[in-house]
C-alpha positions in Angstrom: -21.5 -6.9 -8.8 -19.6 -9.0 -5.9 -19.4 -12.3 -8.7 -16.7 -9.2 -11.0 -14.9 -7.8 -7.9 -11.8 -10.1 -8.8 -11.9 -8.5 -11.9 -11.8 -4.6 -11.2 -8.2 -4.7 -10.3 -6.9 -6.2 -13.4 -9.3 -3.9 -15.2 -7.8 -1.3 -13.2 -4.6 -2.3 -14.0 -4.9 -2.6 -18.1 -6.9 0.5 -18.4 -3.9 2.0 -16.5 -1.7 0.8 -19.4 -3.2 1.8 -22.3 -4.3 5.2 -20.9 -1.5 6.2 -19.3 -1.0 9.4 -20.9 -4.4 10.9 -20.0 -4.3 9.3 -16.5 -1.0 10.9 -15.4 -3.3 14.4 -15.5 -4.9 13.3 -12.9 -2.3 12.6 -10.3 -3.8 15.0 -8.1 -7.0 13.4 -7.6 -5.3 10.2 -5.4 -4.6 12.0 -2.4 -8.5 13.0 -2.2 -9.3 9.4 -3.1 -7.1 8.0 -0.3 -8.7 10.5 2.0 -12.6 9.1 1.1 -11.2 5.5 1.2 -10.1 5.6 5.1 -12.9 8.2 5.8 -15.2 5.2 5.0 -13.2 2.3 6.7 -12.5 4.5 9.3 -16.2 4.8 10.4 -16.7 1.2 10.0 -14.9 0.4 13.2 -14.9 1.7 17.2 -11.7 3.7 17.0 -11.6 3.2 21.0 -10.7 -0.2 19.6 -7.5 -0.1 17.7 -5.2 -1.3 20.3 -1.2 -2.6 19.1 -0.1 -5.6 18.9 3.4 -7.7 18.8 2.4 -8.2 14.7 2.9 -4.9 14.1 5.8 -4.5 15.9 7.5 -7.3 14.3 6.3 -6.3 10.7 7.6 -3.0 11.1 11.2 -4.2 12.2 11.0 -6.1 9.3 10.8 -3.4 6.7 13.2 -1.5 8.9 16.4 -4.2 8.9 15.5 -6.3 5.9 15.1 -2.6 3.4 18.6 -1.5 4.8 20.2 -4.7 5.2 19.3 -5.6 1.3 20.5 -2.0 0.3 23.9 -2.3 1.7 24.2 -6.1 0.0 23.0 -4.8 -3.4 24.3 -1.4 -3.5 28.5 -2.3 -4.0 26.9 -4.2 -7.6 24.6 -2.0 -8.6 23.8 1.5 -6.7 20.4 2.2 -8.6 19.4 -1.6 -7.9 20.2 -1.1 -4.1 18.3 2.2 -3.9 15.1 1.2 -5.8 15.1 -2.2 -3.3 15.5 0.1 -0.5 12.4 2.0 -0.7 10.5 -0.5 -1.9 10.3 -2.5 0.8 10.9 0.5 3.4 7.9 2.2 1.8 4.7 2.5 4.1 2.3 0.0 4.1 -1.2 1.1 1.5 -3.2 3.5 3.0 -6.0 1.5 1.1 -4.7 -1.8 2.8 -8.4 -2.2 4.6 -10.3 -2.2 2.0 -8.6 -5.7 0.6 -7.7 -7.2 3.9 -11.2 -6.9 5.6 -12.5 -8.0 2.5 -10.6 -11.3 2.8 -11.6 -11.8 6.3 -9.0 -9.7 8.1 -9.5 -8.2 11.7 -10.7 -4.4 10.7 -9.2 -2.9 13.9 -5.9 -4.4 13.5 -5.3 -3.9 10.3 -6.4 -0.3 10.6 -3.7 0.2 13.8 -1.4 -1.2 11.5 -2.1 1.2 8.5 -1.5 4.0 11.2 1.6 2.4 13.1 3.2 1.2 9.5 2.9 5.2 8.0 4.1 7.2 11.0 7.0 4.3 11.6 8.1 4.8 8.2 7.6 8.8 8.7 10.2 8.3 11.0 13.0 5.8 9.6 12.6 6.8 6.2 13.8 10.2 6.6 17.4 8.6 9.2 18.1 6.8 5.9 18.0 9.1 3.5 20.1 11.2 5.6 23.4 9.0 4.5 21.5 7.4 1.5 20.7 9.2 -2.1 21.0 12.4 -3.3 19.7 15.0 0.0 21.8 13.6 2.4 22.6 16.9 3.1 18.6 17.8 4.0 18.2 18.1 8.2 16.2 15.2 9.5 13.7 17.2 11.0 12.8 18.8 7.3 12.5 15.5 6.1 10.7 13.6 8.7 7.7 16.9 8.5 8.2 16.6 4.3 7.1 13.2 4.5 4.8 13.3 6.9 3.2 16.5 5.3 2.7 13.6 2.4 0.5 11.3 4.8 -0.9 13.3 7.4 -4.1 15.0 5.3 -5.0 11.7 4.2 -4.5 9.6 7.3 -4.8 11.7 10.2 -7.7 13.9 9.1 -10.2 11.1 8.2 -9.3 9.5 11.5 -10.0 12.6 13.8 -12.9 13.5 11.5 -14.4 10.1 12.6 -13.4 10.3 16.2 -15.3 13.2 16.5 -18.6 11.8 14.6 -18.4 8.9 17.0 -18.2 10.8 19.8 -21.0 13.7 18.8 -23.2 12.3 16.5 -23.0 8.4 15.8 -26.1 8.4 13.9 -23.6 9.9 11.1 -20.9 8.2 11.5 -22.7 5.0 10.7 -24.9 6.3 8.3 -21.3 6.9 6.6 -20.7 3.3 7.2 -23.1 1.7 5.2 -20.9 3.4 2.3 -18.0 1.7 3.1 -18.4 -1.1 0.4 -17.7 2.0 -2.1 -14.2 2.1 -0.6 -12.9 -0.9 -3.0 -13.7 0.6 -6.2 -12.6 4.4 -4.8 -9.2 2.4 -4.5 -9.5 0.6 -7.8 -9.6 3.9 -9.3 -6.7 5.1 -7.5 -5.0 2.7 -8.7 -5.9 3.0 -11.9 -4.4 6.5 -12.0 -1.2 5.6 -10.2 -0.8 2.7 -12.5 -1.1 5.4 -15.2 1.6 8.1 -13.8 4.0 5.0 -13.6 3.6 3.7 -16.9 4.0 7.7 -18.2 7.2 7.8 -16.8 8.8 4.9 -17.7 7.4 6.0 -21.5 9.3 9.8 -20.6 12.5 8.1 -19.0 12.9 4.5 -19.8 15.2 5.1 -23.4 18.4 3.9 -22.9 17.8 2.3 -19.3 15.6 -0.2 -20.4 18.2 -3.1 -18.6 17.7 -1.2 -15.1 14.1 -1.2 -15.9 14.3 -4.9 -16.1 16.0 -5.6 -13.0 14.6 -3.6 -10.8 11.3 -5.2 -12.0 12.2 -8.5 -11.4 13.7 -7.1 -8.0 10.1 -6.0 -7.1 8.4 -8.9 -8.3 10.6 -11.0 -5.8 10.4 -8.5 -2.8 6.5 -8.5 -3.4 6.5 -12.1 -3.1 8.3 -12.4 -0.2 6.9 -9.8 1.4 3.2 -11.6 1.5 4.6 -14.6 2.6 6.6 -13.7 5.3 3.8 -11.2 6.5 1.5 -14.6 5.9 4.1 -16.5 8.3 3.7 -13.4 11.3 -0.1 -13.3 10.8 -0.2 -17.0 11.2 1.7 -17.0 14.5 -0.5 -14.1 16.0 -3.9 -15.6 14.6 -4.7 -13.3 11.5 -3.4 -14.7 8.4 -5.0 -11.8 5.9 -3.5 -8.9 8.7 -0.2 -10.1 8.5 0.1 -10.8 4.4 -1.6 -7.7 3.4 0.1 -5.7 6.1 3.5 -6.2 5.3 2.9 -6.9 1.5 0.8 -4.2 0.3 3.2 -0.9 -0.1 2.0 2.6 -0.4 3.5 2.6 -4.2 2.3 6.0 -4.5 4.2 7.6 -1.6 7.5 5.3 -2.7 7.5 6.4 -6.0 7.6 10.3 -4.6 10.0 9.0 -2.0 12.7 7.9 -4.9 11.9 11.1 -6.7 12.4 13.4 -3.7 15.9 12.0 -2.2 16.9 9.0 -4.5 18.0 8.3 -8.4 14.6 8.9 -10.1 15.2 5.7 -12.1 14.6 3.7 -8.4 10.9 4.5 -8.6 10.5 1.5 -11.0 10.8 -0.8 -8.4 7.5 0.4 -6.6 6.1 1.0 -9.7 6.2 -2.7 -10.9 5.4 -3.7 -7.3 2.4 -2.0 -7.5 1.4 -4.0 -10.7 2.4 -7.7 -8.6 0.5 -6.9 -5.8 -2.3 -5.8 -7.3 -2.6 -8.9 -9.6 -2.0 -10.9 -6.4 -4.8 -9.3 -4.5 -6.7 -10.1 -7.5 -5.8 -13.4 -6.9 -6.7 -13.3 -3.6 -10.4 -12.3 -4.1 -11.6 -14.6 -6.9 -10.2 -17.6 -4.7 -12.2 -15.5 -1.5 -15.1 -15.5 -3.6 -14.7 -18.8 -5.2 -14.6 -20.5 -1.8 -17.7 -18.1 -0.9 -19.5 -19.7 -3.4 -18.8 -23.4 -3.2 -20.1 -23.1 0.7 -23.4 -21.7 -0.3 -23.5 -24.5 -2.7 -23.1 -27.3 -0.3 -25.5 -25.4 2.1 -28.1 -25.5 -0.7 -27.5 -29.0 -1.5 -27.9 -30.0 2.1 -30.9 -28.0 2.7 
């Protein structure tokens, strides 16, 4: 099954495509899927050991000046452009984020701090921007900051208290519940799947007659994906852990941006996300079959020289 991980995401991905009708119906399974996903990463590390670190710091800030900074140079050209940028890159990082980057040889514990620090960070600035930004600029910051968090506490908090408390009282279940965390990849690919399938519905529902926005905000996202990895590579390299810093600050909680342009932006700026979601899935895709590929060659010399 390891040989066709590479492959799930793409499969993921397509099947999103072509079923995106039926899919959309089940929006309302994600949330629960998230929830399993960290519930079983959670358990897989010593939560006394998440500790934070300068990477996380400087990640953060980076979402935080460079989503702004773009909106402001974008948005006196084209507002829906600016907008669809914006949460893009201000969007949280994946709460599924683990599951790849430990995967690819990423420190468990801090990426897992970072999924934590990168949501409630974003809980916070997200709802100072869209207090002078988009359409409910009018809404009180302290209604926004508890509507978004209302949208990632359940699945993020919960699994991580339900965990601390297994640790603590019985850790004969929590790693029982460990040897499951494996699962966690293909929970997410079918998340995915879904989300992919909700985006492609509503570009199908609202796409006629905007298909040029559609375009450019996709090519916006493919660009903002791509530096996005690489400048999160460039941080993770400094501090030590390549995989934490790429898959930190380039894998977005699409899911929760999408909502994020729906709730207080033009609707139309969820396509950015949405196509994001698409690039860095086929990156991380990527990523894996080159993992595995390398994987593979070094049990091949090892057999050759044994």
């Amino acid at each position: 099954m390891q040989k066709f991980r590479s492959l799930v995401l793409p499969i993921a991905i397509v099947a999103g495509l072509f079923c995106h009708h039926w899919l959309a119906l089940a929006r309302p399974m994600v949330p629960f899927l998230i929830f399993f996903i960290l519930f079983l990463n959670f358990s897989a590390i010593e939560v006394r050991k998440l500790r934070l670190a300068p990477m996380h710091g400087w990640m953060l800030l980076f979402q935080a000046v460079v989503s702004l900074g773009l909106y402001f140079a974008i948005a006196p050209f084209d507002e829906l452009l600016a907008q669809g940028v914006l949460v893009g890159i201000l969007s949280p990082v994946a709460a599924s984020v683990v599951v790849v980057a430990c995967m690819l040889g990423a420190d468990r514990a801090s990426i897992t701090t970072y999924s934590l620090v990168g949501n409630f960070g974003i809980a916070i600035l997200a709802p100072i921007y869209f207090s002078f930004i988009g359409t409910n600029v009018s809404m009180p910051f302290v209604d926004s900051f508890l509507l978004i968090l209302s949208k990632i506490g359940p699945t993020i908090v919960l699994p991580l208290l339900i965990i601390i408390v297994l640790q603590l009282v019985a850790p004969k279940v929590n790693n029982a519940i460990a040897r499951f965390k494996g699962w966690s990849f293909y929970l997410w690919a079918v998340a995915l799947m879904i989300t992919i399938g909700q985006t492609i519905d509503f570009v199908f529902l609202h796409g006629e007659g905007n298909w040029h926005s559609i375009i450019w905000l996709s090519i916006a996202s493919l660009l903002g994906c791509a530096i996005q990895f690489g400048v999160g590579h460039l941080i993770g390299n400094h501090y030590g852990d390549r995989i934490a810093g790429g898959q930190g600050l380039g894998q977005r909680n699409t899911a929760l941006a999408i909502w994020m342009a729906g709730m207080y932006l033009q609707p139309l700026a969820s396509i950015f996300p949405a196509a994001y979601s698409i690039w860095q899935n086929l990156y991380n895709s990527y990523q894996l079959w080159q993992h595995d590929r390398r994987g593979e060659m070094v049990e091949t010399v090892k057999r050759l020289n044994g």
